[in-house]
PDB file of N, CA, C and O in Angstrom:
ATOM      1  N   UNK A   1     116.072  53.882 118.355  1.00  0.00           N
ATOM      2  CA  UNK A   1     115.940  53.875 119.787  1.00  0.00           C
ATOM      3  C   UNK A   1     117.178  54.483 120.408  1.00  0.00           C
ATOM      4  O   UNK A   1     118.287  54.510 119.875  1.00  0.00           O
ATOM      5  N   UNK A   2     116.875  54.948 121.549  1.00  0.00           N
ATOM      6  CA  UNK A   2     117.916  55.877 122.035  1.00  0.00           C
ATOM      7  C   UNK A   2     117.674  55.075 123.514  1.00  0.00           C
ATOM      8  O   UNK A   2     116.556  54.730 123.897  1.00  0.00           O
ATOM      9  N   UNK A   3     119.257  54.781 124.474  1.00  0.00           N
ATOM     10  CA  UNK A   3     119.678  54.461 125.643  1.00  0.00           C
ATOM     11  C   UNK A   3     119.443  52.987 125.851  1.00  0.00           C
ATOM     12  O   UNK A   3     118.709  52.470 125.009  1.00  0.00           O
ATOM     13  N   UNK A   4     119.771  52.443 126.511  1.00  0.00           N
ATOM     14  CA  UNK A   4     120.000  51.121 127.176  1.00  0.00           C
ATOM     15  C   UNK A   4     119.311  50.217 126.718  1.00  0.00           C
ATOM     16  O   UNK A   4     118.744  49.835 127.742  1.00  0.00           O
ATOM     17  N   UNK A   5     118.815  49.369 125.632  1.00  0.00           N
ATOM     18  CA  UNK A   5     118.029  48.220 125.854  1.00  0.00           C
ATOM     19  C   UNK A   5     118.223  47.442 126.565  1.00  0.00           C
ATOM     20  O   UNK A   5     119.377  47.229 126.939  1.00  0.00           O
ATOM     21  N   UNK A   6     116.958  46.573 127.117  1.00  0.00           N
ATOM     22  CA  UNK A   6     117.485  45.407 128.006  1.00  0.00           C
ATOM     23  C   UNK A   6     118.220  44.040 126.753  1.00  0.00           C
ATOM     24  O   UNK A   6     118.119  43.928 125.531  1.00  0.00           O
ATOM     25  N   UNK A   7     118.943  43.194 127.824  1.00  0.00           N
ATOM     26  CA  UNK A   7     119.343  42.075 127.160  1.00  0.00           C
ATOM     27  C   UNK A   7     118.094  41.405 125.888  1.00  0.00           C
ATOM     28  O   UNK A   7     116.899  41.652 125.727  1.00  0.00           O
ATOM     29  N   UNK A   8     119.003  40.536 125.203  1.00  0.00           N
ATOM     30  CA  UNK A   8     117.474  39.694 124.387  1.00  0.00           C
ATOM     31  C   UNK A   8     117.692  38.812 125.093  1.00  0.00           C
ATOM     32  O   UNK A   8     118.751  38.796 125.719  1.00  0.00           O
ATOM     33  N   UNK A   9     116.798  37.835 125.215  1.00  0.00           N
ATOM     34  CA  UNK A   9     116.364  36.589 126.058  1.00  0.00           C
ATOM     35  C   UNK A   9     116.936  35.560 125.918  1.00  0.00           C
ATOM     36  O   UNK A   9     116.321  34.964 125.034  1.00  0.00           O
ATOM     37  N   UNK A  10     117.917  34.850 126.317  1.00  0.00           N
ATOM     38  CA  UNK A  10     119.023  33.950 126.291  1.00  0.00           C
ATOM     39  C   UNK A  10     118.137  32.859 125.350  1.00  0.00           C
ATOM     40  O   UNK A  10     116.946  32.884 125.661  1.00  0.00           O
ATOM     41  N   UNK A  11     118.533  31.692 124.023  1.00  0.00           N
ATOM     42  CA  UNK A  11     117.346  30.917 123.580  1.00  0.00           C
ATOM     43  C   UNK A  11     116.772  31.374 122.429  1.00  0.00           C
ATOM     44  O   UNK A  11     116.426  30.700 121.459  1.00  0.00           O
ATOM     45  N   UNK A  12     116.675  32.768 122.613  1.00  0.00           N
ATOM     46  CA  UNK A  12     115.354  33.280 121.878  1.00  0.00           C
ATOM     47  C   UNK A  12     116.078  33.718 120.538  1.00  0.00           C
ATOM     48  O   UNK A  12     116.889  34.622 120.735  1.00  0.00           O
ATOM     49  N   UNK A  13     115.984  33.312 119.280  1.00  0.00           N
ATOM     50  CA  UNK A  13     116.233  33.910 118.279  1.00  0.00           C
ATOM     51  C   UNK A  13     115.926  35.018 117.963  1.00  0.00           C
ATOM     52  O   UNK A  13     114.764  35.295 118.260  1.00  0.00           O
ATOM     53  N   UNK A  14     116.873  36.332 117.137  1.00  0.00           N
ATOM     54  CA  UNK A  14     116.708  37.724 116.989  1.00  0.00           C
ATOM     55  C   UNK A  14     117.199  37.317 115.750  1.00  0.00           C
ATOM     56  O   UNK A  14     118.110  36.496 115.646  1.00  0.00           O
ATOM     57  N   UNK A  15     116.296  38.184 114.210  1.00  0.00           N
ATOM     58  CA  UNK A  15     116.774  38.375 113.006  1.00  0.00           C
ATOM     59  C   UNK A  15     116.380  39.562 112.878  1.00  0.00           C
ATOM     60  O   UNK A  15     115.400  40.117 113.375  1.00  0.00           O
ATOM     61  N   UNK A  16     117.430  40.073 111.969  1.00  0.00           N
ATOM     62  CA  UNK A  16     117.713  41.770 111.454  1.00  0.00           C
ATOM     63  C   UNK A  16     117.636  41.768 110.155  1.00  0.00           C
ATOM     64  O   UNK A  16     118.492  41.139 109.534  1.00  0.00           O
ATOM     65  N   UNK A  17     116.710  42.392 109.524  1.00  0.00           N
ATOM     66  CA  UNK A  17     117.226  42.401 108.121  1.00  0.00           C
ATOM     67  C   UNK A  17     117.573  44.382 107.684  1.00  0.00           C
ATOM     68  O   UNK A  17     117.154  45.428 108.180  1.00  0.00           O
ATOM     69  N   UNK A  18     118.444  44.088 106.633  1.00  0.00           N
ATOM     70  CA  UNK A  18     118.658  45.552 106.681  1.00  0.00           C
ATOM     71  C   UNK A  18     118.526  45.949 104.744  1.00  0.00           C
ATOM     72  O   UNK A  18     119.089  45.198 103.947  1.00  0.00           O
ATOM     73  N   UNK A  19     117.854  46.985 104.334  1.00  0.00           N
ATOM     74  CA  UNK A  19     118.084  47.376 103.369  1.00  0.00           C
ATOM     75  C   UNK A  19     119.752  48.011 102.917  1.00  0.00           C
ATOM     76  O   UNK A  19     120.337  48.779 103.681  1.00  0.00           O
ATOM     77  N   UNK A  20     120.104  47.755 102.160  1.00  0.00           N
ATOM     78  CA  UNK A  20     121.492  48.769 101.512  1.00  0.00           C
ATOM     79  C   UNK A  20     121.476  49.687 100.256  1.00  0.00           C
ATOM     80  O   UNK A  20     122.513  50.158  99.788  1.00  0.00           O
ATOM     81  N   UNK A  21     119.930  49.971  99.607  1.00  0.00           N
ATOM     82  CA  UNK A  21     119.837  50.808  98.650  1.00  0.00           C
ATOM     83  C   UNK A  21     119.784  52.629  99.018  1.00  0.00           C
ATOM     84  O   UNK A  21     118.734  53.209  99.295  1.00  0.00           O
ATOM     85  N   UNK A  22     120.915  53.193  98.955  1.00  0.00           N
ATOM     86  CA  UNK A  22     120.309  54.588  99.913  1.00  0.00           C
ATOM     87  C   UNK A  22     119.505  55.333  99.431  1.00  0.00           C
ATOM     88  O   UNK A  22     119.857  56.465  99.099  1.00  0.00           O
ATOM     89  N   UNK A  23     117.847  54.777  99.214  1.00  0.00           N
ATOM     90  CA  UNK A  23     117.179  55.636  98.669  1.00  0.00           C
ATOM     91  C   UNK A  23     115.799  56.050  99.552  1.00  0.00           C
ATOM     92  O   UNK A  23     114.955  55.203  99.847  1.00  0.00           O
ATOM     93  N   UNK A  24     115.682  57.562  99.953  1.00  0.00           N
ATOM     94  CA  UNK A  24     114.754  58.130 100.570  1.00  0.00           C
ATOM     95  C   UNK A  24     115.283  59.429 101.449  1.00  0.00           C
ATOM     96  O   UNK A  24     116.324  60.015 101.744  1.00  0.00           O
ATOM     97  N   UNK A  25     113.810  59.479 101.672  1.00  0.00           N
ATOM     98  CA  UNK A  25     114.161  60.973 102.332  1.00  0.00           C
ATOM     99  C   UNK A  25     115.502  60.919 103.492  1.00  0.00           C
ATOM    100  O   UNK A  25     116.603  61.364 103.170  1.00  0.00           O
ATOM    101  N   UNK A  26     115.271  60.379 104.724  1.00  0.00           N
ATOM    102  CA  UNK A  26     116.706  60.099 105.045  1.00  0.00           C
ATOM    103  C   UNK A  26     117.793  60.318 104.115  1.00  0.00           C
ATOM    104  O   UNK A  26     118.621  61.051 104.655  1.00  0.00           O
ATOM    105  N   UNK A  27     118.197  59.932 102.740  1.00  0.00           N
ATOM    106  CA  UNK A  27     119.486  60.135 102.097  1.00  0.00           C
ATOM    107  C   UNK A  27     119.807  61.342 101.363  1.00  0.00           C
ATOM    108  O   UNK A  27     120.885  61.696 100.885  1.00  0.00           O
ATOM    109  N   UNK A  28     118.301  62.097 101.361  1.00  0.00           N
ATOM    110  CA  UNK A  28     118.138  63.284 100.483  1.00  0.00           C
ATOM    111  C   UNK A  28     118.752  64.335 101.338  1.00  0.00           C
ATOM    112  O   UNK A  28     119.608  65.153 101.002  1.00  0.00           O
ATOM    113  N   UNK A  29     117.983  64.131 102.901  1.00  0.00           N
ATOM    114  CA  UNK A  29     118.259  65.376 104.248  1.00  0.00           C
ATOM    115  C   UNK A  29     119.825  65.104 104.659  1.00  0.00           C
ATOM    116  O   UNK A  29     120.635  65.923 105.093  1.00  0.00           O
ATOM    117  N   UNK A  30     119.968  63.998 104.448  1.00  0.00           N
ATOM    118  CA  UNK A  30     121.625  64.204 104.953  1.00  0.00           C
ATOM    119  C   UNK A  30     121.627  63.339 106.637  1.00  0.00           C
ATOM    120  O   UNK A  30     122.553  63.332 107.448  1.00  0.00           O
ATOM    121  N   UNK A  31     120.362  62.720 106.754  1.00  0.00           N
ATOM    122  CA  UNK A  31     119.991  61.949 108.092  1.00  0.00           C
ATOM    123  C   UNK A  31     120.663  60.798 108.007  1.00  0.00           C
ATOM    124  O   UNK A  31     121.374  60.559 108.982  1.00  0.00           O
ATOM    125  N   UNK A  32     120.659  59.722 106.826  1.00  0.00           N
ATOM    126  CA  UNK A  32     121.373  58.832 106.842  1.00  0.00           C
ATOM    127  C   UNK A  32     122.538  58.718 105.759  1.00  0.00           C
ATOM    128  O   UNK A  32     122.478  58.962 104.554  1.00  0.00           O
ATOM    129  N   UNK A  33     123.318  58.398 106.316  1.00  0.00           N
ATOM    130  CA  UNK A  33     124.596  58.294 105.333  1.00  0.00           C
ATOM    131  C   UNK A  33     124.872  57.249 105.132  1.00  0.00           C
ATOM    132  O   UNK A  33     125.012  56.493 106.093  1.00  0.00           O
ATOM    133  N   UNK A  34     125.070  56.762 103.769  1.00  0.00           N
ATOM    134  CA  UNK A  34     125.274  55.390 103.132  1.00  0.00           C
ATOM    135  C   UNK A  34     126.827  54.924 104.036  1.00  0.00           C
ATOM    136  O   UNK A  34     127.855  55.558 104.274  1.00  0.00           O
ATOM    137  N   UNK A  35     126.322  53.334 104.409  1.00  0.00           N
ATOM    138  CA  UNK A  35     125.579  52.234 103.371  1.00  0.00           C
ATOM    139  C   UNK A  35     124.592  52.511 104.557  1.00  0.00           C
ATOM    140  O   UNK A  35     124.768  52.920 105.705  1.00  0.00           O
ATOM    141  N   UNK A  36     123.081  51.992 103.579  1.00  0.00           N
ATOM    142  CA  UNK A  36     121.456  52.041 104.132  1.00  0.00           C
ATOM    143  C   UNK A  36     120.762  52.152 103.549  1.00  0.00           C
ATOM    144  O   UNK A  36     121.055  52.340 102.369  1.00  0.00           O
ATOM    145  N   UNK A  37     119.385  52.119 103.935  1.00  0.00           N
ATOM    146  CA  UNK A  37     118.510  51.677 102.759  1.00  0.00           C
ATOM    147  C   UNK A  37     117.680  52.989 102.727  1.00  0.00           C
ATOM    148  O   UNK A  37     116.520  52.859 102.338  1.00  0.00           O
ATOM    149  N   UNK A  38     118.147  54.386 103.120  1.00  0.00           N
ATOM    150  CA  UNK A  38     117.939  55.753 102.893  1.00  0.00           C
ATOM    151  C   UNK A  38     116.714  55.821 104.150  1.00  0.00           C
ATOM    152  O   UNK A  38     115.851  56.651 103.865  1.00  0.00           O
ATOM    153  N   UNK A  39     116.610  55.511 104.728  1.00  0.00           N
ATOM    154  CA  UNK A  39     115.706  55.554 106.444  1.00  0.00           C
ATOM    155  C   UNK A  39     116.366  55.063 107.408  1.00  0.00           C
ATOM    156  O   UNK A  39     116.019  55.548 108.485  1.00  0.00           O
ATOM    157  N   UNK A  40     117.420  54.069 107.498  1.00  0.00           N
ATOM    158  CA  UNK A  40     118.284  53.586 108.444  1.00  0.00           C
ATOM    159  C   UNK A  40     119.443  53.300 108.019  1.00  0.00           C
ATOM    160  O   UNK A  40     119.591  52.774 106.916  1.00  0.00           O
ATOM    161  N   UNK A  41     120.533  53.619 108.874  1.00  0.00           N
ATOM    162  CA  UNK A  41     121.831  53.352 108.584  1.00  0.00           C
ATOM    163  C   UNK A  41     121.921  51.555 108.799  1.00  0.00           C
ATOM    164  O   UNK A  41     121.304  50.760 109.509  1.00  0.00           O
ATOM    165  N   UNK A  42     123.069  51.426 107.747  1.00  0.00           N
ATOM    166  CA  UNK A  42     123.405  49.725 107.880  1.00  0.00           C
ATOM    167  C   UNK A  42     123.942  49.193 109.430  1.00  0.00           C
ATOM    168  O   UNK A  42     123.710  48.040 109.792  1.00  0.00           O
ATOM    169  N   UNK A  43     124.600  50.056 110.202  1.00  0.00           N
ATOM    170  CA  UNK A  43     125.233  50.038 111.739  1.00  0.00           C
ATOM    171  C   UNK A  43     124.367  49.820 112.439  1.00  0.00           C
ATOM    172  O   UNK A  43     124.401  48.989 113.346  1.00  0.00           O
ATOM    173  N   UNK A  44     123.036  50.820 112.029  1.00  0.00           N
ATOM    174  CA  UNK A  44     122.272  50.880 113.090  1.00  0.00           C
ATOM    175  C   UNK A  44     120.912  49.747 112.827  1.00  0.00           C
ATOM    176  O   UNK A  44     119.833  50.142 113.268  1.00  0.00           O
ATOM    177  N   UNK A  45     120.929  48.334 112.113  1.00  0.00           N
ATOM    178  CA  UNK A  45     120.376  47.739 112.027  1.00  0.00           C
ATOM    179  C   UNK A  45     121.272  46.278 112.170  1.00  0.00           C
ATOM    180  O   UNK A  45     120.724  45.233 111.819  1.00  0.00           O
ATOM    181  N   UNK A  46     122.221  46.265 112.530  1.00  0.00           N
ATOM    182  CA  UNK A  46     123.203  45.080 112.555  1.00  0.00           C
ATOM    183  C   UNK A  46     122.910  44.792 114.351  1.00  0.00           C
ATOM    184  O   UNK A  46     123.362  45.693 115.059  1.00  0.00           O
ATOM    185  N   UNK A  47     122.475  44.075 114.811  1.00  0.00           N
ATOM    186  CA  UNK A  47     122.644  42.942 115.993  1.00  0.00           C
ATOM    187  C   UNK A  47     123.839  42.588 116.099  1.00  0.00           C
ATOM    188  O   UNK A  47     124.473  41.996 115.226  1.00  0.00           O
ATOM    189  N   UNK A  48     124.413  43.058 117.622  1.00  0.00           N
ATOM    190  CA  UNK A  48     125.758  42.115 117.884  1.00  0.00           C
ATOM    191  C   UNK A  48     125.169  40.586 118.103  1.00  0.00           C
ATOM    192  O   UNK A  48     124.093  40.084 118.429  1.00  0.00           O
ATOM    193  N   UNK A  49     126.866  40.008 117.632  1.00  0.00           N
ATOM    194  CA  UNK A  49     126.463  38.861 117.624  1.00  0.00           C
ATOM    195  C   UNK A  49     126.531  37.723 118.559  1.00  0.00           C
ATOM    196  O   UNK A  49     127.657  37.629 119.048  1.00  0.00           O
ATOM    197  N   UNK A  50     125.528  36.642 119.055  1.00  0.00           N
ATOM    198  CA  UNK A  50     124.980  35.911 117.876  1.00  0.00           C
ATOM    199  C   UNK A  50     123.914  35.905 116.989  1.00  0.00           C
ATOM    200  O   UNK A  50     123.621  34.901 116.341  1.00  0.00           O
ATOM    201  N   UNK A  51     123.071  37.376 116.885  1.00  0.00           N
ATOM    202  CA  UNK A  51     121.958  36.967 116.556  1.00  0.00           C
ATOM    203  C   UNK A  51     122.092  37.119 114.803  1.00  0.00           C
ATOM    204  O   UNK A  51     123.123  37.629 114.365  1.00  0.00           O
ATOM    205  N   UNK A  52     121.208  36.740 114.011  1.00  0.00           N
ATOM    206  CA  UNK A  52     121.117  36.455 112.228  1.00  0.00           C
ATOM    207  C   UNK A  52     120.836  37.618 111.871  1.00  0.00           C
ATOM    208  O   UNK A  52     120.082  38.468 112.344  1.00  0.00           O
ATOM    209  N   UNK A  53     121.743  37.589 110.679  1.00  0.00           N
ATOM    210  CA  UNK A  53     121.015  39.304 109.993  1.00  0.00           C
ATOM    211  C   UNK A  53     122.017  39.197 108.934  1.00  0.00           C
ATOM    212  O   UNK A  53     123.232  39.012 108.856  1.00  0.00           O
ATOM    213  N   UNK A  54     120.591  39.470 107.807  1.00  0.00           N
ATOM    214  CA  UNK A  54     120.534  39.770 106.432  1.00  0.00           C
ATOM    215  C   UNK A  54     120.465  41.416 105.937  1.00  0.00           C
ATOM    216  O   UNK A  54     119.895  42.358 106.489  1.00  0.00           O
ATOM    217  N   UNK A  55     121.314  41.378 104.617  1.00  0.00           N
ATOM    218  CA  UNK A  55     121.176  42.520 103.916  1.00  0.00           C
ATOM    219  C   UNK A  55     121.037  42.602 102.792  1.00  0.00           C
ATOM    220  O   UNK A  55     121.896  42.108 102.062  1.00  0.00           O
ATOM    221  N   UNK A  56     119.606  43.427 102.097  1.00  0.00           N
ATOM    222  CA  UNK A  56     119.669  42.957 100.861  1.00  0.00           C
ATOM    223  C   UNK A  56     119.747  44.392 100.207  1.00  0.00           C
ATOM    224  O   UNK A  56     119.619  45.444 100.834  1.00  0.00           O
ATOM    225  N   UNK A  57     120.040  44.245  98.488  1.00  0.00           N
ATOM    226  CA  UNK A  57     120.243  45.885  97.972  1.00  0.00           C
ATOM    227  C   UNK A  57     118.825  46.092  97.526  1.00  0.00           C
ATOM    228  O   UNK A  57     118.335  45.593  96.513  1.00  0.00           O
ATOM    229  N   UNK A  58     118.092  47.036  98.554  1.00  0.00           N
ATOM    230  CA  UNK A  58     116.901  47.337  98.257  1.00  0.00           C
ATOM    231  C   UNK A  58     116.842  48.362  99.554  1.00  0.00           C
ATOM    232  O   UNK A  58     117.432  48.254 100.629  1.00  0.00           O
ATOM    233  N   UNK A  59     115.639  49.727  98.953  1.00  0.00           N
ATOM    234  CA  UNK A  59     115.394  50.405  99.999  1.00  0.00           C
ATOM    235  C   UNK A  59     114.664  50.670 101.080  1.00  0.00           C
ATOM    236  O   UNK A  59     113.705  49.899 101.045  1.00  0.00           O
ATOM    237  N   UNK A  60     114.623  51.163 101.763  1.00  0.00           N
ATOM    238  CA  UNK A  60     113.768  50.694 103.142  1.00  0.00           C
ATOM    239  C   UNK A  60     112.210  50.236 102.853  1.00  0.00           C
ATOM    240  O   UNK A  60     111.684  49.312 103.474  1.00  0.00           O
ATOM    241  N   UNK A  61     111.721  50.791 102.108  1.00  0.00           N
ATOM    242  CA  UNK A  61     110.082  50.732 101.175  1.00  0.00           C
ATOM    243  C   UNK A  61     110.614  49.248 100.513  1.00  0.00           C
ATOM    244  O   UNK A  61     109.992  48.197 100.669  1.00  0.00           O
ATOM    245  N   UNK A  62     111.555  49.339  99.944  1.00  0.00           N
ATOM    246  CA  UNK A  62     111.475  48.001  99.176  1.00  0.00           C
ATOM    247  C   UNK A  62     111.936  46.543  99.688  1.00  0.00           C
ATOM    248  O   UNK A  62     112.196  45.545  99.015  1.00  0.00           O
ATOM    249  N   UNK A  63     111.968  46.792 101.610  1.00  0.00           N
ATOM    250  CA  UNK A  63     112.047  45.668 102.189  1.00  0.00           C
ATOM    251  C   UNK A  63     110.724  44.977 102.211  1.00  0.00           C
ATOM    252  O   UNK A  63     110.518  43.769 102.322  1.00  0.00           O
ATOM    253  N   UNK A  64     109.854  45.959 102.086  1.00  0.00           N
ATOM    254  CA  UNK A  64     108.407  45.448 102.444  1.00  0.00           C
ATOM    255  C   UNK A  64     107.759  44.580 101.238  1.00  0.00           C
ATOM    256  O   UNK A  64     106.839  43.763 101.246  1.00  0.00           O
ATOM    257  N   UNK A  65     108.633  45.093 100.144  1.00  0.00           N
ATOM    258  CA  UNK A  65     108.092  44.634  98.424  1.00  0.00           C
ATOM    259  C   UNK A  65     108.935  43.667  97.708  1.00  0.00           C
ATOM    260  O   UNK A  65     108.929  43.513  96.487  1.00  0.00           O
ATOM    261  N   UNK A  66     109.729  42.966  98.632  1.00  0.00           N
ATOM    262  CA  UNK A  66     111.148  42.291  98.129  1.00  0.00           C
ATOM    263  C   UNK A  66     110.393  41.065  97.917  1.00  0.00           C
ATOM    264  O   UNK A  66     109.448  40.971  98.700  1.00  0.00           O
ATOM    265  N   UNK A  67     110.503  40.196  97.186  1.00  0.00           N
ATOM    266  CA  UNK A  67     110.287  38.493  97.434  1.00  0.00           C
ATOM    267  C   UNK A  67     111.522  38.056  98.057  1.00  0.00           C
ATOM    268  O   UNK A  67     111.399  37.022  98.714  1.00  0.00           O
ATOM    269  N   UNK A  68     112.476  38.481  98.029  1.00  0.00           N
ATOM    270  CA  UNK A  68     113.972  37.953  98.113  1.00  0.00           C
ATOM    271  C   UNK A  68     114.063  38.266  99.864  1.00  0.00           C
ATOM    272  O   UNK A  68     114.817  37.665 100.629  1.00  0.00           O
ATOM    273  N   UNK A  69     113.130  39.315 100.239  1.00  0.00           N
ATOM    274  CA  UNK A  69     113.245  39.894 101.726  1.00  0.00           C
ATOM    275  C   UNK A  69     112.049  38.728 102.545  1.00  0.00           C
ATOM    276  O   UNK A  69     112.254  38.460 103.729  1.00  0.00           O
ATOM    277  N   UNK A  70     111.271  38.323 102.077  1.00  0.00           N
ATOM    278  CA  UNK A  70     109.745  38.076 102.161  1.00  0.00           C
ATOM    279  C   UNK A  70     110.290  36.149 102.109  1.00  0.00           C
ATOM    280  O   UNK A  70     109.411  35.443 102.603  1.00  0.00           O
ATOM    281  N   UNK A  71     111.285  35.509 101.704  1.00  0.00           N
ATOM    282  CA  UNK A  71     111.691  34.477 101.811  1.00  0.00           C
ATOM    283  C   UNK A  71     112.748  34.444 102.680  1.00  0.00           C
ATOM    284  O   UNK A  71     112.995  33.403 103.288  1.00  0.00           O
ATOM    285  N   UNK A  72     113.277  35.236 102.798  1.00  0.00           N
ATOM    286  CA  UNK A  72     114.239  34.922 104.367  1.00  0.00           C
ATOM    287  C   UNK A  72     114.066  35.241 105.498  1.00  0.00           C
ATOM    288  O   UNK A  72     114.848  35.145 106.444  1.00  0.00           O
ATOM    289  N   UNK A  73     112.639  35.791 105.454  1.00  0.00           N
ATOM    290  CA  UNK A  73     111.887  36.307 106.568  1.00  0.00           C
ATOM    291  C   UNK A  73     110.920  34.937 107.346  1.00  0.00           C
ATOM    292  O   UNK A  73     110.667  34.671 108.520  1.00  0.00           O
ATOM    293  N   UNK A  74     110.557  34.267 105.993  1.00  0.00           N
ATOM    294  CA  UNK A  74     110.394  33.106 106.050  1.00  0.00           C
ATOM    295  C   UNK A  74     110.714  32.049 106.530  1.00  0.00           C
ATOM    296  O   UNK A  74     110.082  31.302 107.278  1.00  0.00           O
ATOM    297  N   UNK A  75     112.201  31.924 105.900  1.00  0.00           N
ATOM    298  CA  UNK A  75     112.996  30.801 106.408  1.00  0.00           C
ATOM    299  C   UNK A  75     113.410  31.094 107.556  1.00  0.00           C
ATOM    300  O   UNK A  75     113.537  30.047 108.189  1.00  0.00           O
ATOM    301  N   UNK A  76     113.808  32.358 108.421  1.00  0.00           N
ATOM    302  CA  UNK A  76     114.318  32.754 109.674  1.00  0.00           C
ATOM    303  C   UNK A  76     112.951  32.153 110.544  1.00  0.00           C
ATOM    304  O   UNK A  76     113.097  31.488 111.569  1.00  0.00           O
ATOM    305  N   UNK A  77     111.734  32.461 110.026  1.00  0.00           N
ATOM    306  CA  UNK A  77     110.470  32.063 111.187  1.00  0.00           C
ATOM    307  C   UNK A  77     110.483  30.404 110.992  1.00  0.00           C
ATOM    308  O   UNK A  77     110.195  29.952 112.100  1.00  0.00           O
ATOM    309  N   UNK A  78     110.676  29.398 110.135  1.00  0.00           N
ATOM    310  CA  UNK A  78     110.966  28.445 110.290  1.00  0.00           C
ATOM    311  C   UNK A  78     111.907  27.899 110.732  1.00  0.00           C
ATOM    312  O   UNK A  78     111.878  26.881 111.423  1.00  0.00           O
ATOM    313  N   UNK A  79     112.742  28.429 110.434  1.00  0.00           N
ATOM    314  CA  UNK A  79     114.744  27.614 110.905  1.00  0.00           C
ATOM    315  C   UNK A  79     115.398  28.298 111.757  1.00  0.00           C
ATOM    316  O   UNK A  79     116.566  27.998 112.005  1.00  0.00           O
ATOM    317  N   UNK A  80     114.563  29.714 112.584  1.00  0.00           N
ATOM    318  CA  UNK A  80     115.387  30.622 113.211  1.00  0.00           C
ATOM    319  C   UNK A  80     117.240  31.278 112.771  1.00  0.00           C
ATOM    320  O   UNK A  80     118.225  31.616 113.429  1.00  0.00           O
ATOM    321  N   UNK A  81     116.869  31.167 111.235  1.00  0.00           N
ATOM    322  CA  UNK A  81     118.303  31.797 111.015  1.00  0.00           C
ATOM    323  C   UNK A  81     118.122  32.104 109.149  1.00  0.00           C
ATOM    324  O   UNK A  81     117.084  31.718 108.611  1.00  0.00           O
ATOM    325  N   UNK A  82     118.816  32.550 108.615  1.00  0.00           N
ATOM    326  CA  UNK A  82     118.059  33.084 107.518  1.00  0.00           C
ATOM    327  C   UNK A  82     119.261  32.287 105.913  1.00  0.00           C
ATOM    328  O   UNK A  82     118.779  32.181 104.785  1.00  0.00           O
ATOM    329  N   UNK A  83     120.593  31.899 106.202  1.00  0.00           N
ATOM    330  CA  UNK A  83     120.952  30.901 105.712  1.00  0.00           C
ATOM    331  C   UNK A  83     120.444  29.678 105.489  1.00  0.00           C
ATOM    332  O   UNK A  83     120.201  29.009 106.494  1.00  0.00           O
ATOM    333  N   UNK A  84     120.190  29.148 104.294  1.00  0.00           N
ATOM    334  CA  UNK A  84     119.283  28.052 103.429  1.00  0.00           C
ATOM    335  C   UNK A  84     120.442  26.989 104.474  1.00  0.00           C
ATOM    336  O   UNK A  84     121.557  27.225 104.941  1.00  0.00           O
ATOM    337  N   UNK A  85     119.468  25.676 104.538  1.00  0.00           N
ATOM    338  CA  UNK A  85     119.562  24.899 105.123  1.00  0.00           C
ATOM    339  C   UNK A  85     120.013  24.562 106.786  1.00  0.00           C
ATOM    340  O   UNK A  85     120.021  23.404 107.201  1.00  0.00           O
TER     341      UNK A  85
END
């Protein structure tokens, strides 16, 4: 996204998760430059804070195929934050 987002909603939990494997077209063209998961840069998926955000070593395709991504996606929709307990 390009220019201004509005605020997030005071309350409202925001989680980010970010791949760090740089593998894909992005890393091949020279679009994203490591660290990233070769479709998005790691910067450009980090939330200032306070909001939660995870990074796991896997590539952007393999956020979708992770169990390890797919359980803290989990626990963030239950506990609003992606740290166990």
């Amino acid at each position: 996204l390009e220019g201004a987002l509005p605020p997030w909603p005071p309350g409202r939990e925001l989680g980010c998760i970010a791949g760090t494997l740089n593998l894909g077209l992005g890393a091949v063209v020279g679009a994203v430059r490591a660290p990233g998961d070769g479709a998005v840069a790691l910067a450009e998926a980090r939330p200032e804070a306070p909001h939660a955000f995870a990074a796991f070593r896997v590539s952007h395709l393999g956020l979708l195929a992770s169990p390890r991504v797919a359980d803290a996606v989990h626990r963030f929709l239950a506990d609003g934050h992606f740290a166990a307990g």
